[in-house]
C-alpha positions as CSV (number, residue, x, y, z in Angstrom):
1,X,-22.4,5.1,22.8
2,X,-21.0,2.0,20.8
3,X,-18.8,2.3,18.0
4,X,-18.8,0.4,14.9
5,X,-15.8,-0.1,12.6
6,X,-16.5,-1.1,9.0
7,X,-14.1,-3.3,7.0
8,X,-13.6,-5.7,4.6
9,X,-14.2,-3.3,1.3
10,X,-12.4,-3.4,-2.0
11,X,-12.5,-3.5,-6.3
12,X,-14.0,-6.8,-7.2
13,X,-15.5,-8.3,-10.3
14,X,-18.8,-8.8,-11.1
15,X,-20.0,-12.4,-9.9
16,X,-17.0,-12.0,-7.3
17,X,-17.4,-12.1,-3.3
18,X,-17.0,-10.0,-0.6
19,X,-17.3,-10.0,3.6
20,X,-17.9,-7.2,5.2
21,X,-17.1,-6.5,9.2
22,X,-18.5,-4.5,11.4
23,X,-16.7,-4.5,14.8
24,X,-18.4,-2.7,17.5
25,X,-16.6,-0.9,20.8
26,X,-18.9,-3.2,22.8
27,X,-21.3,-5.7,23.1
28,X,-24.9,-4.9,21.1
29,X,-26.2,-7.9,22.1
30,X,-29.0,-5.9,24.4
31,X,-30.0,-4.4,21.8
32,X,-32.9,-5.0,18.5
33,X,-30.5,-5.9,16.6
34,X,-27.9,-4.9,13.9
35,X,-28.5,-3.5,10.1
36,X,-26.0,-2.9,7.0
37,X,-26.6,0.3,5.2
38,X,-25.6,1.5,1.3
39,X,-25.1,4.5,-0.4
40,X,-24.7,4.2,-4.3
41,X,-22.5,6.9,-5.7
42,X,-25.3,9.8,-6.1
43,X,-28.3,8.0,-4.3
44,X,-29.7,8.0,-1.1
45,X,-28.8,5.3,1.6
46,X,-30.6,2.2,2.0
47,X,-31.2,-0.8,4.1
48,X,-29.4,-4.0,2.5
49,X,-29.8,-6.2,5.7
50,X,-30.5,-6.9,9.6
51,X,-30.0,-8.9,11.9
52,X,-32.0,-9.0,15.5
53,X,-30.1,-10.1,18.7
54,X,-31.7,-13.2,18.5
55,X,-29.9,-13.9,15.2
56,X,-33.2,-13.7,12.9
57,X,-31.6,-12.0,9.5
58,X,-33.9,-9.8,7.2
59,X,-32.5,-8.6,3.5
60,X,-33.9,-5.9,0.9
61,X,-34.9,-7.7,-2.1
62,X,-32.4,-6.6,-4.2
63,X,-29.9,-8.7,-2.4
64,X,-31.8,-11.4,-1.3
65,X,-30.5,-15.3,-1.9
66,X,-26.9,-13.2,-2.5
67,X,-26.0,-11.7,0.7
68,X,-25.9,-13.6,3.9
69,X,-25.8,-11.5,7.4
70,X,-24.2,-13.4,10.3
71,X,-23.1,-12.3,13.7
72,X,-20.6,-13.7,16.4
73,X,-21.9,-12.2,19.8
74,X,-18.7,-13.0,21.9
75,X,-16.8,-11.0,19.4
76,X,-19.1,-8.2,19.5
77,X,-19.3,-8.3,15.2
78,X,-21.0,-8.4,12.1
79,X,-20.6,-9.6,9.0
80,X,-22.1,-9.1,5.6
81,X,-21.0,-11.8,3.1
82,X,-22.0,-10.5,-0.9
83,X,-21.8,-13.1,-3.4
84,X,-22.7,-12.9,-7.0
85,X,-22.3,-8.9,-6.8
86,X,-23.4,-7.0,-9.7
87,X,-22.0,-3.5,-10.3
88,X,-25.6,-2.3,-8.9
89,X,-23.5,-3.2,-5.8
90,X,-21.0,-0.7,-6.0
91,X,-21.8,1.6,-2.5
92,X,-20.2,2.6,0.4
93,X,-21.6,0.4,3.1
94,X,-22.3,1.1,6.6
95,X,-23.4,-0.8,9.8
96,X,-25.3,0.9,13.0
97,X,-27.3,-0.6,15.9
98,X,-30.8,-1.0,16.2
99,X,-32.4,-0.1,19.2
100,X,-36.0,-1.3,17.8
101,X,-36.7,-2.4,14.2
102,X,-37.4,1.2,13.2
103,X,-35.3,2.7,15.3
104,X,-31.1,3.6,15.0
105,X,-28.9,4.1,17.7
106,X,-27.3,7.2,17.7
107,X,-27.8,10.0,15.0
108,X,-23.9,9.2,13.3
109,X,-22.8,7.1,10.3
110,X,-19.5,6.0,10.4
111,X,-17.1,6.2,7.5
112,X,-18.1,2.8,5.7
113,X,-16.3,0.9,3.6
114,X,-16.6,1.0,-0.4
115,X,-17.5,-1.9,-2.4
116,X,-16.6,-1.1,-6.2
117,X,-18.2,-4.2,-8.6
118,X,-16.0,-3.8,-11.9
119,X,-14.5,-5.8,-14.8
């Protein structure tokens, strides 16, 4: 099993910035690929973005042209970088592996890291 480590969470202002990392216990670089999750406070969890092995990146609409997911294979991490964030951003976030595109590794979610978009 691999596991991930969320980080990088915190109060910011609407129209403010935050990165994200996900460092994992070892190298996912064999498998599909890599995906950010969010809960909203009282909502069910979504997908916000991926990103295969390869490095192709893939983003829900809703975040699209805001967030940017990157990863750094030798470092065995990923990041999530949230600009312009609107309080419709305000969710725990969560990263797991992809063993295809459908497909999680594992049955677990780790314990996230909150985002809280406030004035």
């Amino acid at each position: 099993q691999v596991q991930l480590v969320e980080s990088g969470g915190g109060l910011v202002q609407p129209g403010g910035s935050l990165t994200l990392t996900c460092a994992a216990s070892r190298s996912t670089s064999s498998m599909y690929g890599m995906a950010w999750y969010r809960q909203p406070p009282g909502q069910q969890r979504e997908l916000v973005a991926s990103i295969t092995s390869g490095g192709s990146p893939k983003y829900a609409d809703s975040v699209k042209g805001r967030f940017t997911i990157s990863r750094d294979n030798a470092k065995n991490t990923v990041y999530l970088q949230m600009d312009s964030l609107k309080a419709e951003d305000t969710a725990a976030y969560y990263c797991r592996v992809m063993v295809t595109q459908t497909l999680l590794l594992g049955d677990s979610w780790g314990q996230g890291t909150q985002v809280t978009v406030s004035s």
